[in-house]
C-alpha positions in Angstrom: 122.1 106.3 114.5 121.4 102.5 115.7 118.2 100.8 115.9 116.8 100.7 119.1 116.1 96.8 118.8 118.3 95.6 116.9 121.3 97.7 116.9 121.7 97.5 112.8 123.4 100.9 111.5 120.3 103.0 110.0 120.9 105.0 107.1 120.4 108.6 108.0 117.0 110.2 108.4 115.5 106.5 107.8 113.6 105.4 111.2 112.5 102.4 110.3 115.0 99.7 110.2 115.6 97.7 107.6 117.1 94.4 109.5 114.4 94.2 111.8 111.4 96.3 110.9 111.7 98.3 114.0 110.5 101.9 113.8 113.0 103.7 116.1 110.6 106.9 115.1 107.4 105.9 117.3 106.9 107.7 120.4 106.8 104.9 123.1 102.8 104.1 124.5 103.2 102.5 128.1 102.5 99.2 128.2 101.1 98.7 124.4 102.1 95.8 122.2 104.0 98.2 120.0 107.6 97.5 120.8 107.6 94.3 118.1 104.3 94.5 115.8 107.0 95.5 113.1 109.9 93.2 113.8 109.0 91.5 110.6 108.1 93.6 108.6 110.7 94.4 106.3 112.6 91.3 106.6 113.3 89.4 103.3 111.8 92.3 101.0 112.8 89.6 98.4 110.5 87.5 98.7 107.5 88.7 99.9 105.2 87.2 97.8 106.5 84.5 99.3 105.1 86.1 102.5 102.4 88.3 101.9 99.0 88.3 103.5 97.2 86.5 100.5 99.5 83.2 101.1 97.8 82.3 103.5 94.6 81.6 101.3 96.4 80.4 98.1 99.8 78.6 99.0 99.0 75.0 99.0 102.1 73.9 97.7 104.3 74.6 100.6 101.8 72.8 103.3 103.1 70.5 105.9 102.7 67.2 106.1 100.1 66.0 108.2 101.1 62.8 110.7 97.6 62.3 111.5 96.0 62.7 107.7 95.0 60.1 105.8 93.5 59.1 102.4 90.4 58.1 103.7 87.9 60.7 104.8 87.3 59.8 108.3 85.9 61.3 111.3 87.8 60.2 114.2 90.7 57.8 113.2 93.7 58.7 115.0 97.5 58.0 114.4 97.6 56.9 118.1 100.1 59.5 118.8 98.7 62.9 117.7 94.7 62.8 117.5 92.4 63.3 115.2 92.2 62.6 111.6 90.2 65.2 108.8 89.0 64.4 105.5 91.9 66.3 103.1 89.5 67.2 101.1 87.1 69.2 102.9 89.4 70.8 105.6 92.4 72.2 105.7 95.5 70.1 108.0 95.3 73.2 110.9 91.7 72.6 111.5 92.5 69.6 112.9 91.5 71.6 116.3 89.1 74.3 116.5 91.1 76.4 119.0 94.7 75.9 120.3 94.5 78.7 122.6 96.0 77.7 126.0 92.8 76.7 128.7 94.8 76.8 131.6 96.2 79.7 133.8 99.8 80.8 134.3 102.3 79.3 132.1 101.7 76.3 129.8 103.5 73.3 130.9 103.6 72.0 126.7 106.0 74.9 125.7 109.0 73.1 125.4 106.8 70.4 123.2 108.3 69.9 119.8 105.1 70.6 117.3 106.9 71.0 113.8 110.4 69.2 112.8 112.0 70.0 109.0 115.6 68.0 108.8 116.3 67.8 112.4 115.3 71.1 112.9 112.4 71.4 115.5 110.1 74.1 116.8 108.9 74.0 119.8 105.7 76.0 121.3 107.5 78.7 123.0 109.5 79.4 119.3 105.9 78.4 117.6 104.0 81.7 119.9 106.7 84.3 118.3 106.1 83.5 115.2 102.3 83.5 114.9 102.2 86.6 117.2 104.4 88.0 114.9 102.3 86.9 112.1 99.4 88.6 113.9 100.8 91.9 114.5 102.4 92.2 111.4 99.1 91.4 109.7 96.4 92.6 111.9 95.9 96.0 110.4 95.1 94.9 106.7 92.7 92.0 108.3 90.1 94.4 109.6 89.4 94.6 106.2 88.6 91.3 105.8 86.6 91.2 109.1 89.0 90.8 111.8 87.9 92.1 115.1 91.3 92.8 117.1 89.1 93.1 120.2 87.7 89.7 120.1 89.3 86.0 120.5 90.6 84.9 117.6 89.2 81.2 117.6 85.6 82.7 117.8 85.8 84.6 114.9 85.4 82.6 111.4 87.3 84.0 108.5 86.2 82.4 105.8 84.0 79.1 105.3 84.7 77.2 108.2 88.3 78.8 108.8 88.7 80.8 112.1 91.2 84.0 111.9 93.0 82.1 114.4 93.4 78.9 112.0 94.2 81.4 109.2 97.1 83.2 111.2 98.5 79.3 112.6 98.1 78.6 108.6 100.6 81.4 107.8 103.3 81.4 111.0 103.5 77.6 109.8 104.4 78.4 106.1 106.6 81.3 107.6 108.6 79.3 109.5 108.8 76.5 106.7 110.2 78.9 104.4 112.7 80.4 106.5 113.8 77.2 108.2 114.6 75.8 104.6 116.4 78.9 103.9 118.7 78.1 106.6 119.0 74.1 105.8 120.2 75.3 102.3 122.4 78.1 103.8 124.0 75.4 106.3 124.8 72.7 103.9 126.5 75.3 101.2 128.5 76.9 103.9 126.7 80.0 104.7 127.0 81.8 107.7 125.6 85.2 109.2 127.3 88.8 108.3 129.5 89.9 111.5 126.8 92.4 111.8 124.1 90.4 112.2 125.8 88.6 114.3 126.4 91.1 115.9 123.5 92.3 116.6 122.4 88.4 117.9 125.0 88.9 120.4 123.7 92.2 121.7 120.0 91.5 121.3 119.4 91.0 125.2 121.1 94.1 125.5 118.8 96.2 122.7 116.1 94.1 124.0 116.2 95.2 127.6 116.9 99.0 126.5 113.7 98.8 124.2 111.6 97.0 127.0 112.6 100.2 129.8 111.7 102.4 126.9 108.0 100.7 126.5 107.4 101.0 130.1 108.7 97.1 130.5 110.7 96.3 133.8 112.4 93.8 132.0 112.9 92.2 128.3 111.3 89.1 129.5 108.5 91.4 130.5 108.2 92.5 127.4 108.4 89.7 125.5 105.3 88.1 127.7 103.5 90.9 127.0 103.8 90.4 123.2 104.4 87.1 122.9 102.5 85.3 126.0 103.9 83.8 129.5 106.9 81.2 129.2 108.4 82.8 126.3 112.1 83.8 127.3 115.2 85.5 125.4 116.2 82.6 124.1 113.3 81.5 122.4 113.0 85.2 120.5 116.3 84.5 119.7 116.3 81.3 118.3 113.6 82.5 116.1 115.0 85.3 115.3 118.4 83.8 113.9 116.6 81.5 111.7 114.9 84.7 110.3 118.4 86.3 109.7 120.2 83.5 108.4 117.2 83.1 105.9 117.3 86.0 105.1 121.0 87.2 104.2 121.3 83.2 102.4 118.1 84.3 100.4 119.4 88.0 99.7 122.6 86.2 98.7 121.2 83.7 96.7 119.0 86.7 94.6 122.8 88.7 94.2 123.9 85.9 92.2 120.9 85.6 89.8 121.5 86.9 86.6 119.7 86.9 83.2 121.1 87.9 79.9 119.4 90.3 77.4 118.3 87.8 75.0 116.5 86.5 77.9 114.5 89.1 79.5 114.2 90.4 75.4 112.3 86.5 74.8 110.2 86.9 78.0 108.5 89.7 77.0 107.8 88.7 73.2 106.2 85.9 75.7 104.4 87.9 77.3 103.9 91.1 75.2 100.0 91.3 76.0 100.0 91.2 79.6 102.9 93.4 79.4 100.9 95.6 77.2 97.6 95.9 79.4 99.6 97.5 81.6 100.6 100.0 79.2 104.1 99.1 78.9 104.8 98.7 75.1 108.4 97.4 73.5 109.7 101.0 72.9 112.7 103.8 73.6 110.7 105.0 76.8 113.3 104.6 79.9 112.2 103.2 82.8 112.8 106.0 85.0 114.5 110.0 84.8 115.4 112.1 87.6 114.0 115.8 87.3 114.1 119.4 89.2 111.2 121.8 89.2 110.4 124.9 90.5 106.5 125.2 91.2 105.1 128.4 91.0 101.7 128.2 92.9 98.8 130.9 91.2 98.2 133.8 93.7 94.9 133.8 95.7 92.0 131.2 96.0 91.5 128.9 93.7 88.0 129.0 91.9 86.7 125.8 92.2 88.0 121.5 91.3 87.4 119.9 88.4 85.8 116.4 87.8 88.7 114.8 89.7 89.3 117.2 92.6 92.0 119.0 91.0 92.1 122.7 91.2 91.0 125.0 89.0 92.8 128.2 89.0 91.3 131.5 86.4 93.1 132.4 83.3 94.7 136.0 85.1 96.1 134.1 88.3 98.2 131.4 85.5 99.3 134.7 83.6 100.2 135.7 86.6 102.3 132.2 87.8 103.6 132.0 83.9 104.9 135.5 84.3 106.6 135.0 87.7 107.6 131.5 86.2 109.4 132.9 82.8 111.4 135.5 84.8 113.2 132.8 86.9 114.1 130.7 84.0 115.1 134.2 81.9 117.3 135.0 85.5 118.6 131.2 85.3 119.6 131.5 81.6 121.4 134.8 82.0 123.5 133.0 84.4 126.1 129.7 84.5 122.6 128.3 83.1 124.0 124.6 85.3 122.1 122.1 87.6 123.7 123.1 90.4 122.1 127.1 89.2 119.4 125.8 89.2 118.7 123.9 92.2 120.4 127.3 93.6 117.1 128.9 92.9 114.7 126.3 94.2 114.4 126.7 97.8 113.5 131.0 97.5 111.4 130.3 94.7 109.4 126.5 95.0 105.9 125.8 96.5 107.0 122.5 96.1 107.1 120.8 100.1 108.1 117.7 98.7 111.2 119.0 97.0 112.1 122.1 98.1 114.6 121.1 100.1 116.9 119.0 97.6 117.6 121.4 94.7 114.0 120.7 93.7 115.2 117.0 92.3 112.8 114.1 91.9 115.1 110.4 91.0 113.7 107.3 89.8 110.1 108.9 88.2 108.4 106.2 86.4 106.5 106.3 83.4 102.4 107.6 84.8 104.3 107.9 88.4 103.5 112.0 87.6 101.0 114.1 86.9 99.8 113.9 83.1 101.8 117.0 81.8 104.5 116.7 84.3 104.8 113.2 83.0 104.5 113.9 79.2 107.2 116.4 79.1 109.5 114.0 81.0 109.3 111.5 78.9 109.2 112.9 75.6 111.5 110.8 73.4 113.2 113.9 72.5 113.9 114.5 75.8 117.8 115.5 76.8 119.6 116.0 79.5 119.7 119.9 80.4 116.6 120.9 79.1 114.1 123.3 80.4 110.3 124.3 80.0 107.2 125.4 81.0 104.7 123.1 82.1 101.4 123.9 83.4 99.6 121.3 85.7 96.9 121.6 87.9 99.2 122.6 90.4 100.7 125.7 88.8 103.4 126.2 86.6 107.2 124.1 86.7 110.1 125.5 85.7 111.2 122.5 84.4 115.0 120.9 83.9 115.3 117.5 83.0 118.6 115.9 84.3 118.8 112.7 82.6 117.1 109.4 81.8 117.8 105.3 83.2 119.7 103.3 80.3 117.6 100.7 81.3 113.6 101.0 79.0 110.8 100.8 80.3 109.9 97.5 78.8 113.3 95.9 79.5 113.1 97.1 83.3 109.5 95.1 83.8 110.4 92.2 81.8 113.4 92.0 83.4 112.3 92.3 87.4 109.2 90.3 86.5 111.6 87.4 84.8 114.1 87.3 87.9 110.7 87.2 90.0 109.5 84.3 88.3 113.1 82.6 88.9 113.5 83.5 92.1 109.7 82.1 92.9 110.7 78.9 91.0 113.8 78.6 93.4 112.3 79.7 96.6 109.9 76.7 95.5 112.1 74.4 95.0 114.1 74.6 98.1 110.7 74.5 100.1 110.1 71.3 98.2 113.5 69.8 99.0 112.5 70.3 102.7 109.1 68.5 103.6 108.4 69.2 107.3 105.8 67.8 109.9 103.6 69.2 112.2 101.8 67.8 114.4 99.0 69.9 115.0 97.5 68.2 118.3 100.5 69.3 120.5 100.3 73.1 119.5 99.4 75.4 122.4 99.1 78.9 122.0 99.4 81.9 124.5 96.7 84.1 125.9 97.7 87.2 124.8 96.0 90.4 125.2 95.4 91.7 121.6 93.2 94.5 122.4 95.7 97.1 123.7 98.1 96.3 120.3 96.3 98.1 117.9 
């Protein structure tokens, strides 16, 4: 199966796609700004905190260069070519205007004005209103919050201080763009170019696009992409931003391939670090980071009598007789046979209450340490735990035939020092290639659509 937007190869019985965020699973709404809120959203898992909400109120070292800021706190000296000049100290460079939203009718004559320029790399408005729609949708639903009203105009709503939710959002499509547009400086000068499949799926976007659009109730893609992203923006304009997000992205994802670090490494950054590590409960011991598992869960008979102090239920001492009983013949039947995993996952789907596992043999991969419940969890990672062994174990749940499969070489402790290590440097990198790419905006040319926001959420 192919995604709808994008036409990237989905792995099967995933809906959401994985190049482009698209959720091929949604029900189309007529007319709703649903066919892109989530064409983000997944992109460049590898750095997200690089491009998480929170950024957007703590990343000041990625900020653009202002061509109208000075060092002295003034009120109105201008550049004489962009406007307005703000004390650095008490505002932030995008306040420079209290709204950019559009104030004429129709389509905005600035579009094709060049408002940021990294290398000799520009964006223009048109490429500027994807990207902080995008921002928008993609961010809308965790703003509420934080106070965001998705009914109301963006510049008349203040965020924080003096900061309007439409400041805030500008703030972050900025440092998106930045961070992507170095990306693909870095991947041009070493050489890198897109996958065949993504560009591929470039090629065929106005294809996918126009497909998507009829499926949204759109007559066309442009339709479509007016509706989302405001009047004047065309094809190309999605396309051009959507490239750099690709390119970015795979000459990122390469770059993180490549990154190694050696035991004695990740083995020194936790000694580093042992008591953050060890606040979170992760000490310097045998415990592996994760084990895959199968259970049967045999649910007590009748109504339960009541929850306990955490809304667990409580089941009387006859109806877990009752599931121990039923539970211990199963395992006795397993035993008396090839006693295997495969016999065993045989048994699951006539005998589990289990939903979330009853289908697959009764397996759970990749538990972590606490990921379970606490008796579940305790058996599982027992250090004398072995592959092949079975149990017991009673939980609020019921009882679980138990039958432990096998355990990550990887610890515990080495698998969090490690990732967080290789976060650290990849941070440290993402850093410095922002740094080796200062870019310019100049906020007094930045128009921004009219878009109805109400209908998106």
């Amino acid at each position: 199966m192919k995604c709808k937007h994008c036409q990237a190869e989905l792995p099967k019985g995933v809906t959401v796609c994985p190049s482009c965020g698209h959720d091929n699973g949604k029900k189309p709404v007529n007319k709703k700004k649903l066919a892109l809120i989530l064409v983000c959203a997944l992109l460049l898992v590898a750095v997200a905190a690089a491009l998480v909400w929170v950024i957007a109120f703590r990343d000041k070292e990625a900020e653009p260069t202002d061509p109208t800021e000075t060092t002295a706190a003034t009120d109105t000296t201008t550049d004489g070519t962009s406007g307005t000049t703000l004390a650095p100290e008490e505002t932030e460079p995008v306040q420079i205007r209290d709204n950019y939203t559009y104030q004429g009718e129709g389509t905005p004559a600035e579009l094709q004005d060049v408002v940021a320029v990294m290398g000799g790399k520009t964006m223009n408005n048109a490429v500027l209103n994807v990207c902080y729609w995008i921002t928008y949708y993609n961010n809308a639903s965790t703003a509420v919050y934080s106070g965001l009203d998705t009914t109301a105009a963006l510049e008349d709503q203040i965020y924080s201080g003096t900061m309007t939710w439409q400041q805030i959002f500008l703030q972050q499509a900025l440092s998106n763009w930045s961070y992507y547009q170095a990306l693909c400086l870095e991947a041009e000068a070493n050489g890198f170019t897109l996958s065949e499949e993504s560009q591929a799926n470039l090629d065929g976007m106005e294809e996918s696009l126009t497909e998507n659009a009829q499926q949204y109730g759109f007559e066309t893609a442009e339709a479509m992409l007016e509706a989302d992203f405001g009047p004047g923006v065309t094809l190309e304009d999605y396309r051009t931003f959507m490239t750099i997000i690709m390119l970015g992205n795979e000459y990122y994802a390469s770059l993180m391939d490549a990154m190694t670090v050696t035991e004695e490494e990740v083995s020194a950054y936790y000694d580093e670090n042992a008591a953050q590590f060890a606040a979170y409960g992760t000490e310097k011991d045998d415990t592996p980071a994760s084990i895959d598992v199968r259970h049967i869960l045999i649910t007590p008979e009748g109504d339960k009598e009541g929850t306990d102090e955490n809304g667990n239920a409580v089941y009387s001492e006859e109806q877990m007789a009752q599931a121990r009983s039923e539970a211990q013949a199963i395992l006795d039947q397993w035993k008396a046979g090839e006693a295997t995993e495969d016999s065993f996952a045989a048994l699951v789907a006539d005998n589990s209450d289990d939903p979330g596992s009853a289908s697959n043999g009764g397996l759970y991969e990749g538990v972590t340490p606490g990921q379970m419940v606490t008796e579940f969890n305790d058996w599982c990672f027992d250090p004398a735990r072995r592959p092949g062994d079975t149990d017991l174990v009673e939980t609020s749940f019921g009882v679980h035939i138990m039958y432990f499969v096998d355990a990550s070489e990887k610890t515990a402790w080495y698998s969090a020092a490690e990732t967080a290590l290789l976060s650290k440097r990849s941070d440290e990198l993402l850093q410095s290639i922002i740094d080796a790419h200062p870019y310019v905006v100049t906020y007094e040319d930045i128009v921004l659509n009219k878009v109805d926001i109400s209908s998106a959420y």
